[in-house]
C-alpha positions in Angstrom: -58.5 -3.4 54.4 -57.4 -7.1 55.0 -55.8 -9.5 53.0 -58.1 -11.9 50.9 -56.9 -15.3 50.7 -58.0 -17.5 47.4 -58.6 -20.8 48.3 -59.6 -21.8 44.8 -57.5 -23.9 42.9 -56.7 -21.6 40.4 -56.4 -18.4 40.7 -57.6 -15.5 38.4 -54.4 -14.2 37.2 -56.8 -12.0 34.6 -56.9 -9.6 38.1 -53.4 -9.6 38.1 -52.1 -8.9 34.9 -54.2 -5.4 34.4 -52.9 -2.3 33.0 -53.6 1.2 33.7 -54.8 2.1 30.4 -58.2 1.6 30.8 -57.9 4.1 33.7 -56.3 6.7 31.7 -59.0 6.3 29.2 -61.6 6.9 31.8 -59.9 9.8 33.6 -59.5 11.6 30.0 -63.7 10.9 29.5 -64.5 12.3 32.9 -62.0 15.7 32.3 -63.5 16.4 29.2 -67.3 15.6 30.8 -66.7 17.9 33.5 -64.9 21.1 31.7 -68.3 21.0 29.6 -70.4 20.5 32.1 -68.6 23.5 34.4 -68.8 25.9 31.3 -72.7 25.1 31.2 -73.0 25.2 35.3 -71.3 28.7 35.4 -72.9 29.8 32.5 -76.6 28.7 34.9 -75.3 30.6 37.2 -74.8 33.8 35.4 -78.4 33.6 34.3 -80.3 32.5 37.1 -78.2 33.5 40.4 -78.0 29.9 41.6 -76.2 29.8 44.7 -77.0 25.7 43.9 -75.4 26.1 40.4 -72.7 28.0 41.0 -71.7 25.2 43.6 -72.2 22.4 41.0 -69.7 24.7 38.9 -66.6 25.0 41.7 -67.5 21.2 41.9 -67.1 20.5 38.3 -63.9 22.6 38.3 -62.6 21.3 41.1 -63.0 18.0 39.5 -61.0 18.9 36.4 -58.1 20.2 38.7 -58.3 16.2 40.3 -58.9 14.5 37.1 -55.4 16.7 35.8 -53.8 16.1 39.2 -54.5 11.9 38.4 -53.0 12.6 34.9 -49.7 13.9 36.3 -49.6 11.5 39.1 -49.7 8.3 36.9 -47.0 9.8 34.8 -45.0 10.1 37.5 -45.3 6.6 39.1 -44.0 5.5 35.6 -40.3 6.9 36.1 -37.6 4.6 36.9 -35.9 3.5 39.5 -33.2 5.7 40.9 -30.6 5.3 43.8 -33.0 7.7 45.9 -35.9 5.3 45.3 -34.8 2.0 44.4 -38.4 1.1 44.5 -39.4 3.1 41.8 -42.1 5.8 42.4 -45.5 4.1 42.2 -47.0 5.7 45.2 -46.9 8.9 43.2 -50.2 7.9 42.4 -50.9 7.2 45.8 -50.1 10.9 46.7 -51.8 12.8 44.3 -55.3 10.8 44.8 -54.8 11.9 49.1 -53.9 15.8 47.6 -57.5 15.3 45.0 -59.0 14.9 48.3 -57.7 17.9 49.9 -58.5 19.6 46.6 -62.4 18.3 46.5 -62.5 19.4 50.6 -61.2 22.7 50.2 -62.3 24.2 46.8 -65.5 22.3 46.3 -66.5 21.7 50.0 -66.1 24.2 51.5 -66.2 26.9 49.2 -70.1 25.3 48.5 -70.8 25.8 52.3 -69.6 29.3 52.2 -71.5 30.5 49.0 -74.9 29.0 50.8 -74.4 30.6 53.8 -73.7 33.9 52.4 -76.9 33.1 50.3 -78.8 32.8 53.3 -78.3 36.2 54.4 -78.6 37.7 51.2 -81.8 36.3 50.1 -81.1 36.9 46.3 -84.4 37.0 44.1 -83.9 34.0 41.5 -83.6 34.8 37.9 -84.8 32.8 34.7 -85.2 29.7 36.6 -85.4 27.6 34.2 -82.3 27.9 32.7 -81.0 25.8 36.3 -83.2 23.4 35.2 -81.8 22.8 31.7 -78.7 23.4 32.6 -78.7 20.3 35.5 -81.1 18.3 33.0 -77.8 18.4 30.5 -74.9 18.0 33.5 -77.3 15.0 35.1 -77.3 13.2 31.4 -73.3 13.7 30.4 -72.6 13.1 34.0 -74.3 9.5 34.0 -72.6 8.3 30.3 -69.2 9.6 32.0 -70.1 7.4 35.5 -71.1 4.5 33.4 -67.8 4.3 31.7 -66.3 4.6 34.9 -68.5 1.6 35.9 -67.7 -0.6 32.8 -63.7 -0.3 34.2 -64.3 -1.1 37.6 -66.5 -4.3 36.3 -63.3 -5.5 33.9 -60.7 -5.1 36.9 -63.3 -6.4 39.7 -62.6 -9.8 41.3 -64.9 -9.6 44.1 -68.2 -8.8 42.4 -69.4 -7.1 44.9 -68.9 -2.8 44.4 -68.5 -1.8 47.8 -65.8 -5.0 48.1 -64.2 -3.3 45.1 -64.4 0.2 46.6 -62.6 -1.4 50.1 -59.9 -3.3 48.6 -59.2 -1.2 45.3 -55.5 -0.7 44.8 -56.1 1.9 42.1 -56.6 4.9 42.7 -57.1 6.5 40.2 -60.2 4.8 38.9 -61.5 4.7 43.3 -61.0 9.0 42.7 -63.2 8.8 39.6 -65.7 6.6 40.7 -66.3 8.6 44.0 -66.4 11.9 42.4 -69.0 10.6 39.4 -70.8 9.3 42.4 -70.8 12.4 44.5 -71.5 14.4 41.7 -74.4 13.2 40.4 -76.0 13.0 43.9 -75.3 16.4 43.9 -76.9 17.4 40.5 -80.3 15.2 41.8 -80.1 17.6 45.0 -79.7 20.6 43.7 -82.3 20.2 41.0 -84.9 19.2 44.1 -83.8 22.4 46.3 -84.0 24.7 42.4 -87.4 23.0 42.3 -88.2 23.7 45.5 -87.3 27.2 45.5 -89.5 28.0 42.5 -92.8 26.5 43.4 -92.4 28.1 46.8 -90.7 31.6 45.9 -88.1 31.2 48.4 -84.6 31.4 47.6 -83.0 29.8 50.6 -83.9 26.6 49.5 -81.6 27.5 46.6 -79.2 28.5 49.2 -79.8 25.0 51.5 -79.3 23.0 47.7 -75.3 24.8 48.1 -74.8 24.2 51.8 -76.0 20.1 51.1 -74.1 19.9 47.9 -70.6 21.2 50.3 -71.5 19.0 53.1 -71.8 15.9 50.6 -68.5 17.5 48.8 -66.5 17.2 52.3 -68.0 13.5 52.9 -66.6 13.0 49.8 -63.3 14.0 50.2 -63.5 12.4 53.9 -63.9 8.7 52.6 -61.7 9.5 49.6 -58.9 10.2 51.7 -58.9 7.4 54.2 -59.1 5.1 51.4 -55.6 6.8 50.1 -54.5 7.0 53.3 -54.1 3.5 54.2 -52.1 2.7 50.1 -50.1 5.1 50.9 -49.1 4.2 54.5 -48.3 0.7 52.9 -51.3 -1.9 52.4 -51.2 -5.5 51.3 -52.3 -6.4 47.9 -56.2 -7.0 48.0 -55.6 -10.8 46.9 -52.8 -13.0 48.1 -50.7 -14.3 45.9 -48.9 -16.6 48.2 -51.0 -19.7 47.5 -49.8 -19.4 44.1 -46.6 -19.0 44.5 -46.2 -21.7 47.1 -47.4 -24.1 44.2 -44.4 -22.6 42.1 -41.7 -23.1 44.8 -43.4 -27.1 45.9 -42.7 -27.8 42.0 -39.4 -26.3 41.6 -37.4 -27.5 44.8 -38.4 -30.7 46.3 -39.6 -30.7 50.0 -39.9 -26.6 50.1 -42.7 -24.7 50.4 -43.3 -21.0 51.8 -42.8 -20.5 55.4 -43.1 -16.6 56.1 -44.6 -14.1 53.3 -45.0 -10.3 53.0 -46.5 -8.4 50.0 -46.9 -4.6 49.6 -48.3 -3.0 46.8 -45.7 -0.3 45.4 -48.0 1.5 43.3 -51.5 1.3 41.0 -50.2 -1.9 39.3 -47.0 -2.5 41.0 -46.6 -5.4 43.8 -43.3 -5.8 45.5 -43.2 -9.7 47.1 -40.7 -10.9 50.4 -40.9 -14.4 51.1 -38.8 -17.0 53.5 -38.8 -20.7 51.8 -37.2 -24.1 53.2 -33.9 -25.1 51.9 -36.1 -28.6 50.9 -34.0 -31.5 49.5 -31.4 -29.4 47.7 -28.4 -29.3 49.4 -26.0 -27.8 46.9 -25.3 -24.0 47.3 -25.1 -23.4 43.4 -28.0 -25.7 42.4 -30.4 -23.7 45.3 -29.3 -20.3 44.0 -30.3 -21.5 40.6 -33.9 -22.9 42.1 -34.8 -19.4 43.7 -34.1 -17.9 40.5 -35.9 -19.9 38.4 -39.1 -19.4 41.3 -38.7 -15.9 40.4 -38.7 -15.9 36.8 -41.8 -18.1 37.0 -44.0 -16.1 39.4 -42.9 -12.9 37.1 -44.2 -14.3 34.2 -47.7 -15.3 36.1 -47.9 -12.7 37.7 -46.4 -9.2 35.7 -47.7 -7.2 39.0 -44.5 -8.6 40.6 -41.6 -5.6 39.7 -40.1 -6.5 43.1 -38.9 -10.2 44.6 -36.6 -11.1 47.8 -36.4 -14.7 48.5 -34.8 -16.1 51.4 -34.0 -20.2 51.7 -34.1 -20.9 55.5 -33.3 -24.8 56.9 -36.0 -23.3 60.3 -39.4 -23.0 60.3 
């Protein structure tokens, strides 16, 4: 992920200024999709023997674990500062997306692969069919309303235009989790409705039994990607658009003859951006008068940009 500098004159500050509510809201649609679309996957199962179904279902339930596990984690990034973090805890958020991914690898991936290849063996005769096929029919249409919504966010809180330059640089992740399980799960529903399909024109269950070993494999890819994106946000990553340019136009107006010479950013959390920058003393050569200057730079670029919860400016006479 690399830093995107805006050489526009104005910057979009709409990008800046986002909460996570619309996240939350899109979180609580895709729990309350999934729980009912498990229910109706397990109850599949029970009818017809799936091995392909009863994947879809660990996968719906383990998404319901992640989609609570996002919950918790942006309630936690929300507490305050203490003397133990005086950054404040927005990483939390940061955390619990990397432990969604161990969640999706382990008790959807892999469990998936396991049920397939003990299908394999087995050789199970399928039962009322068709049920499967209702069943996915339902999870493929509540699944697609739920990733739509989840589409609709990314599109207000998208600067790039471009999805996969939205997916790269997204510092949220609770709506990247969302979006990559909606994605992965609805390529899962298409492929285990063609392996169901399969397996009941040709009377051979271990299609049924290939639909869970590809829906696992495509569970563990999942949680692959999902966790090198969290990864690198939680290592420390720069915000995905600089402000610097910005805020060099703030400190050029308020003190004559400065202007920005070194600049760090870090995001802190979801929506949380701490700012370090080094700035030339300019033509102020009063002690009191400069202290003044800095913190009127500070209380400007916090009122553009609300993002900004931590700034440490330093006035420098080198370059």
């Amino acid at each position: 992920k690399k830093i995107l500098i805006i050489q526009n004159d104005v910057l979009n500050e709409d990008h800046f200024n986002m909460t996570d509510g619309g996240s939350v809201k899109v979180i609580l649609f895709a729990l309350g999709a999934n729980l009912a679309i498990g229910i109706a996957k397990f109850i599949g199962w029970a009818f017809s023997g799936s091995a392909s179904l009863l994947a879809e279902g660990v996968h719906s339930i383990a998404d319901c674990s992640n989609q609570a596990l996002l919950l918790f984690g942006g309630k936690a990034a929300k507490k305050a500062p203490t003397a133990t973090h005086p950054l404040g805890y927005g990483r939390e958020s940061f955390f619990w997306s990397f432990v969604v991914s161990l969640v999706l690898f382990s008790m959807g991936g892999l469990f998936s692969i396991y049920e397939g290849i003990h299908k394999l063996s087995s050789k199970d005769h399928l039962d009322s069919i068709w049920i499967g096929f209702v069943v996915l029919g339902v999870a493929i249409l509540f699944e697609g309303i739920a990733f739509n919504a989840c589409l609709k966010e990314i599109k207000a809180q998208n600067p790039y235009g471009s999805l996969l330059e939205w997916y790269k640089k997204s510092t949220s992740p609770e709506l990247l989790t969302i979006f990559t399980e909606d994605a992965a799960a609805l390529m899962g529903l298409v492929f285990a409705a063609v392996c169901l399909a399969i397996a009941y024109f040709t009377g051979d269950p271990v299609w049924d039994a290939i639909g869970s070993i590809g829906i696992g494999v495509l569970l563990v890819l999942t949680a692959f990607f999902l966790a090198r994106e969290t990864k690198s946000l939680l290592i420390g990553e720069s915000p995905a658009q600089s402000l610097e340019p910005e805020i060099d136009k703030i400190v050029r107006a308020v003190i004559p003859g400065s202007r920005i010479i070194r600049y760090i950013a870090q995001q802190t959390g979801s929506f949380e951006i701490m700012v370090c920058y080094k700035i030339l003393r300019g033509e102020i050569t009063d002690a009191a008068k400069l202290v003044e200057s800095i913190n009127e730079i500070e209380t400007q670029v916090r009122a553009k940009f609300p993002q900004v919860h931590w700034q440490f400016v330093e006035p420098d006479d080198k370059v």
